[in-house]
N, C-alpha and C positions, 0 to 999 in steps of 0.2 A: 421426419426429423432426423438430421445427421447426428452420429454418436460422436466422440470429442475426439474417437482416432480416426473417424473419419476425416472430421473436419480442420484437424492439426494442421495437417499438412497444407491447409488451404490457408489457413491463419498465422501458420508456423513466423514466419518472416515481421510480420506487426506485432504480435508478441513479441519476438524480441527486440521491434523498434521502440514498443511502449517500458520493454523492462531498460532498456538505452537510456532514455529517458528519463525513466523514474533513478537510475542510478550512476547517472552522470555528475551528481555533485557529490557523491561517496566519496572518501577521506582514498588515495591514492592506495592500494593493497590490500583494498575492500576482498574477503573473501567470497563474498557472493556475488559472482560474476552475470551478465546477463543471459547466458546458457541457462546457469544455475537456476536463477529465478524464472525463465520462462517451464526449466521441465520442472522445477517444485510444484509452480501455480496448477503443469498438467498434471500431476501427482494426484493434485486433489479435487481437479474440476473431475477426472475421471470416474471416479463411483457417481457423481449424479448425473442424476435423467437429461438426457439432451429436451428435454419438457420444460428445464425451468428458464430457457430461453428458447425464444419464438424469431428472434433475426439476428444479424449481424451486429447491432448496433447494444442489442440488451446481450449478448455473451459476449463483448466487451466490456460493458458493464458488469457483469459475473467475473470476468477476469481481469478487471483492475480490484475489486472485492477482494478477491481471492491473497491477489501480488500482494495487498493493505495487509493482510494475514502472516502472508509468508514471512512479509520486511518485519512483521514486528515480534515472530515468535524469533524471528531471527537474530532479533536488536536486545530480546529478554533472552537469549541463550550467552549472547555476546557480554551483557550486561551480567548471567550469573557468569561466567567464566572469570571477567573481571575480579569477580570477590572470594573468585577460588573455587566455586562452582561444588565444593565439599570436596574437591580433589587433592592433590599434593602436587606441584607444578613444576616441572622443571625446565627451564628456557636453557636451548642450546646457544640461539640466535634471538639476540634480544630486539631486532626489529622484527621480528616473523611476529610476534603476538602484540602487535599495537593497539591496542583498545582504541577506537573512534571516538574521540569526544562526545560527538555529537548524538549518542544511545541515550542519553538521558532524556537529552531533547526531544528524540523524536519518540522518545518512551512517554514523555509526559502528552506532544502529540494526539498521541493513540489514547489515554486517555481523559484528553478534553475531547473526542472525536465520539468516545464513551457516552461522557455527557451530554454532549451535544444529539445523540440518539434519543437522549431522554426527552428533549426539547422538542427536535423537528427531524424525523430519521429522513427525511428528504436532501436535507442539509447534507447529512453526511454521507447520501449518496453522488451528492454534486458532490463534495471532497475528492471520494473514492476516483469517482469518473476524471475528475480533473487532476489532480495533484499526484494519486498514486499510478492511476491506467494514464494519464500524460493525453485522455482525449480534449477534441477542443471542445470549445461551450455547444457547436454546431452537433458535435459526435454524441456528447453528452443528453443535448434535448432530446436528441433521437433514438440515445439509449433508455432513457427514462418515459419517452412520449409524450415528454409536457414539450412548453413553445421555448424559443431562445431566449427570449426575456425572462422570463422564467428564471429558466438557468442564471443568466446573469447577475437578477436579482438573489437568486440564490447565495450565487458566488461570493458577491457580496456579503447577504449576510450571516454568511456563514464563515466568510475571513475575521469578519469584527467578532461577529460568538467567541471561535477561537484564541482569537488574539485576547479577551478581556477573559478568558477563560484561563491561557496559558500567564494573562499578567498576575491572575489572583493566586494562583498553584506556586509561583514564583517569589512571592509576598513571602518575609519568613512571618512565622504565626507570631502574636503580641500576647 
């Protein structure tokens, strides 16, 4: 079993086609560039056992999990800074610290992703594999070792979970 500095280098380039990917529709002076996010993800795939993946297909699975982590400790860091973060702020240049609109979003995201572990954590590993690691349904089956249909069906209904997940979060309360 290869260790993750071994295997970097072999993987180096897809990771950061997969962080490409996932942060291609970032608000333009996104600060988490896709360097950033592919050495964060190795940061932390590093202390665990090259054991908890057996091929190529499931440690891409371990590291779209992973990047799901990064983006959204990232998205709650970005989101406390927004509110002052308990600090005293002083802006030189008032475009340099643009808040992303879209933190809240993909805050609430992360947890109907929550819930939806509650449901069916299968769901939200087709997520992970699909949405955050950018693999296809085909990369996907093969990370998890169920079939394509599978997947598909998954996919499925794991967009509608979410979406009836994300409409009711959104609801103000009566």
């Amino acid at each position: 079993m290869a260790s993750i500095d071994d295997l970097l280098p072999l993987v180096y380039d897809e990771l950061r086609d997969l962080a490409r990917r996932r942060l291609r529709d970032e608000q333009a002076g996104h600060t988490l560039d896709t360097t950033a996010l592919v050495h964060e993800a190795y940061l932390r795939l590093k202390p665990l056992d090259a054991g908890q993946w057996r091929d190529r297909a499931q440690f891409f699975a371990l590291a779209s999990k992973v990047m799901r982590h990064v983006l959204v400790d990232y998205a709650r860091r970005r989101s406390a800074d927004k509110r002052g973060g308990g600090r005293t702020s002083i802006t030189l240049d008032p475009d340099r610290h643009a808040i992303d609109p879209r933190l809240p979003e993909f805050l609430a995201v992360n947890d109907a992703l929550d819930q939806l572990a509650a449901l069916d954590a299968r769901l939200v590993q087709v997520v992970e594999c699909r949405f955050f690691g950018g693999l296809s349904a085909e990369e996907t089956a093969e990370a998890l070792g169920t079939s394509l249909r599978t997947v598909e069906r998954d996919w499925v209904r794991a967009r509608a979970y979410l979406h009836a997940l994300l409409a009711d979060a959104s609801e103000p309360a009566t």
